[in-house]
N, C-alpha and C positions, 0 to 999 in steps of 0.2 A: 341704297346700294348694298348697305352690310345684309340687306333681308335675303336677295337675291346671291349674294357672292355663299351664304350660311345654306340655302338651299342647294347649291351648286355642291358644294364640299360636302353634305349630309347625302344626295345622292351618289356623289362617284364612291364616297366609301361603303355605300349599300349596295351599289354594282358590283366594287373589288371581294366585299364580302357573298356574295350571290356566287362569283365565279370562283372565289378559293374553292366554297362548298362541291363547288360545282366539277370542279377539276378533281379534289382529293377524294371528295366523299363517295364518286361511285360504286368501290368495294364495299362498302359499311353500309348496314344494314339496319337502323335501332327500329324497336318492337314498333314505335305508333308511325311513323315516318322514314322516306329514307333522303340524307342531306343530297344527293343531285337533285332530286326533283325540289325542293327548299331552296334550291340554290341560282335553279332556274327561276322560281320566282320572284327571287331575291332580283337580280338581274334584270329581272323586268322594271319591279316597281323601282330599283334606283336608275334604269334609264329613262320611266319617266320624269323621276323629280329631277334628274340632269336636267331634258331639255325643257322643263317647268323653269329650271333657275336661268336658262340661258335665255325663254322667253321675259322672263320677270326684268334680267338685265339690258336687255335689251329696251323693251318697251320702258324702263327707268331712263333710261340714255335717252330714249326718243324723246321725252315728259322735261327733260331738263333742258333739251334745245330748244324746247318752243314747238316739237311738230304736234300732232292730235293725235 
């Protein structure tokens, strides 16, 4: 359950960080990159490790009751 609950909180804070970028950094411009577009993919890969951890908890809970 701690695997699942650690992938949970490492995703939403790589959402939250996807979307500050993503909010603040549309004016800013740096030479190799610019942070919306980082921010949006930021965004991405932490919604998927969200619902990676909500799957993981989930199917833990299911494993602990007895279901398959």
């Amino acid at each position: 359950m701690a695997s699942a609950r650690k992938t949970l909180l490492t995703g939403s804070i790589t959402f939250v960080a996807g979307l500050a970028l993503w909010l603040f950094g549309l004016d800013v411009e740096i030479f190799i990159f610019t942070p919306s577009k980082v921010g949006v993919v930021l965004m991405v890969i932490g919604g998927l490790e969200t619902l990676y951890g909500i799957y993981k908890s989930i199917s833990t809970d299911d494993a602990a009751r007895g279901r398959p």
